[in-house]
C-alpha positions in Angstrom: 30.5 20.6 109.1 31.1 22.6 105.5 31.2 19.0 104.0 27.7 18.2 105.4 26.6 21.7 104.2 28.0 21.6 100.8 26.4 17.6 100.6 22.9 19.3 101.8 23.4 22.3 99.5 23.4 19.6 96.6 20.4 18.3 97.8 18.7 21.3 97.7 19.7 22.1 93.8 18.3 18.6 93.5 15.2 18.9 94.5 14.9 21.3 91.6 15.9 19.0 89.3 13.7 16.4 90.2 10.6 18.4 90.5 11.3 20.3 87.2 11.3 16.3 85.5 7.6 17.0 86.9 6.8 19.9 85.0 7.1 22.1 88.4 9.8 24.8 88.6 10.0 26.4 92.0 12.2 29.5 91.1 11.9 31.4 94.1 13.2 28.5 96.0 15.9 28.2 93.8 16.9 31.7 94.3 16.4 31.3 97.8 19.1 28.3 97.7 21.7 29.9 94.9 21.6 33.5 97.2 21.4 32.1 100.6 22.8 29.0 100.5 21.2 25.5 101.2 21.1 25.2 104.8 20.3 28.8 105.5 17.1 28.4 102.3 15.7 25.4 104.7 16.2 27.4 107.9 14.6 30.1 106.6 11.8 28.0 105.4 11.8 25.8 108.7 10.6 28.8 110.5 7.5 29.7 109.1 4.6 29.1 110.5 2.5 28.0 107.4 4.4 25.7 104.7 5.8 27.4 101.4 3.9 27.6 98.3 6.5 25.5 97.1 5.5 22.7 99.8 2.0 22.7 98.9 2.3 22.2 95.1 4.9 19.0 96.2 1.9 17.8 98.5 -0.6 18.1 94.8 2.1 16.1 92.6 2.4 13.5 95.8 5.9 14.5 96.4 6.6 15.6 99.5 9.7 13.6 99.6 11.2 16.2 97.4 10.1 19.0 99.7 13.0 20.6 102.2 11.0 19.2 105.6 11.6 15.3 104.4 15.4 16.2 102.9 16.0 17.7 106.3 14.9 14.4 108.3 16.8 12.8 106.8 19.4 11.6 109.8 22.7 12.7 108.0 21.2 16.4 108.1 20.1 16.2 111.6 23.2 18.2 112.6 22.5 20.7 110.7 18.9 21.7 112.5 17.6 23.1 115.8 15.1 20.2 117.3 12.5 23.2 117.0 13.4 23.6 113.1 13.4 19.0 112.7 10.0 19.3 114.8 8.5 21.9 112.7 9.3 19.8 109.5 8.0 16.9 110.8 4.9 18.5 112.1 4.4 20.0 108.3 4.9 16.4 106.8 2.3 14.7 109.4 -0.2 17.6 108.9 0.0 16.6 105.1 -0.6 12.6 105.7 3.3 12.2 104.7 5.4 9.1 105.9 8.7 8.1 105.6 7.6 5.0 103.9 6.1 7.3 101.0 9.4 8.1 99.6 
């Protein structure tokens, strides 16, 4: 299980790369993830009732595949979620017209 978590950690610190190649920094989500850890950032943001600022400036650069709801779908990360936290992800991506097939 720490392998998984240390593999979903990296893909947490890589969604910052790739969205700062789009001229978007989200620094509070990178503190979030260097203070918290990965899995415990996405938890954290799994269980809010309205989707991170973060989430909604993804959904303007049509990104969502970088956001933490469509990195924790992901089937190898499964494990690593409540169904309640994997239906609340994929309840925000549906909401926001994302598929699977946009990635």
């Amino acid at each position: 299980m720490q392998q998984l978590e240390a593999q979903f950690h990296e893909a947490m610190l890589r969604i910052y790369e790739e969205a700062a190649k789009l001229g978007y920094r989200p620094t509070y989500f990178m503190k979030m993830v260097q203070s918290s850890g990965g899995v415990e950032a996405a938890r954290s943001l799994l269980g809010t009732k309205a989707p991170a600022d973060g989430f909604t400036r993804l959904w303007e650069l049509d990104r969502l595949d970088l956001s933490v709801e469509a990195v924790a779908l992901k089937s190898e990360y499964h494990e690593l979620f409540s169904a309640e936290q994997l239906a609340s992800a994929a309840q925000r991506l549906s909401e926001y017209g994302y598929t699977k097939e946009d990635q």
